[in-house]
C-alpha positions as CSV (number, residue, x, y, z in Angstrom):
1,X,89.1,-74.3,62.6
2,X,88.3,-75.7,66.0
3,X,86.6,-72.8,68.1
4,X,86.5,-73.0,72.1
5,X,84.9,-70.6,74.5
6,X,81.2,-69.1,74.7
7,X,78.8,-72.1,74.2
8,X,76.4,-69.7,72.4
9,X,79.4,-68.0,70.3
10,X,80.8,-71.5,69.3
11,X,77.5,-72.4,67.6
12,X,77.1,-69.1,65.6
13,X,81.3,-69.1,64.7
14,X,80.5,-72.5,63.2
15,X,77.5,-72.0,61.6
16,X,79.1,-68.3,60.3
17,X,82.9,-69.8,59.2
18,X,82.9,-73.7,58.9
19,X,79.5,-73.6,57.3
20,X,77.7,-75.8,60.1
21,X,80.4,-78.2,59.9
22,X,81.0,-79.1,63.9
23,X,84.7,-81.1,65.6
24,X,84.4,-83.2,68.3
25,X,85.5,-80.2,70.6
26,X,82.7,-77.9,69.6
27,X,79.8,-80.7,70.2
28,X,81.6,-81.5,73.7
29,X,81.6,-78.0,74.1
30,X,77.6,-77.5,73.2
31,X,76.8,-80.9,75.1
32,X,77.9,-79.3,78.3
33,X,76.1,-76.4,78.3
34,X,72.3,-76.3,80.1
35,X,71.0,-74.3,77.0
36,X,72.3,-75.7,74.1
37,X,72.6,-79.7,74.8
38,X,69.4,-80.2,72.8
39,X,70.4,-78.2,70.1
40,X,70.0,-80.7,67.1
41,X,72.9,-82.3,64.9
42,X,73.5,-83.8,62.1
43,X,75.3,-86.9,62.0
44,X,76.2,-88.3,58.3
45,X,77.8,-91.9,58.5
46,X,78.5,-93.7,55.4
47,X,75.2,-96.2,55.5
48,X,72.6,-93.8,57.1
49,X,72.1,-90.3,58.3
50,X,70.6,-89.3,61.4
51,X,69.4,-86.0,63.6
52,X,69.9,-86.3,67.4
53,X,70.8,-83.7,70.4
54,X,74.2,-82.4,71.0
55,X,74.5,-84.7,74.1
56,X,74.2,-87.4,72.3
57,X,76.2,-87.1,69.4
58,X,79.2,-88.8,70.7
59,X,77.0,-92.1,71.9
60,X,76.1,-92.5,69.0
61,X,78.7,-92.2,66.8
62,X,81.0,-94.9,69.6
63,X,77.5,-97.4,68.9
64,X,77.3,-97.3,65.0
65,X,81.3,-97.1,64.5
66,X,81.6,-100.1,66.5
67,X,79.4,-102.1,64.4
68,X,81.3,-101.3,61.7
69,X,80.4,-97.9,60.4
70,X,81.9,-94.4,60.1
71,X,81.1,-91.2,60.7
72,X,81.8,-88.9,58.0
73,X,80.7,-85.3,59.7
74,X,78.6,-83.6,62.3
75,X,76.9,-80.8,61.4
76,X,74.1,-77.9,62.1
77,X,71.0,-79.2,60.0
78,X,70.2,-76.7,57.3
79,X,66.6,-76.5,59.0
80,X,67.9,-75.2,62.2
81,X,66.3,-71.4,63.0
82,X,70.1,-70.3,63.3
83,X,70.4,-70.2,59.9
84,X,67.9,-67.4,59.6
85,X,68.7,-65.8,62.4
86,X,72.3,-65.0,61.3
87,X,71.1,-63.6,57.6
88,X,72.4,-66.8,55.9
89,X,69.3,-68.8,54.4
């Protein structure tokens, strides 16, 4: 499910129904928006893992792929406040 729209709707609809799980739309989406650029990812690639701002997910993702990695998912780190704000941890 790819959701579009509200910045700070995107992040709770994907933390709500694709259980943090983020597409390339939704972190274009957050790494637009003034308030939520920072907000922290997770990036899992199959040699490391890594936490870095919204705005910079897709950076690095073109830099490790292109030295021969791949990315396996973005997603909202478990630690994130969000989690308890929504009821869900």
């Amino acid at each position: 499910m790819t959701i579009h729209g509200d910045p700070a709707l995107v992040l709770e609809n994907v933390v709500r129904h694709n259980y943090g799980f983020l597409k390339q739309e939704n972190i274009d989406l957050l790494a637009l928006d003034k308030n939520l650029r920072l907000q922290q990812c997770l990036i899992r690639f199959q040699g490391c893992r890594l936490v870095c701002s919204a705005q910079d997910v897709r950076h690095i993702i073109e830099s490790l792929e292109k030295n021969g990695d791949y990315c396996r998912d973005v997603s909202i780190p478990a630690s994130d406040p969000i989690w308890s704000r929504l009821g869900l941890r």
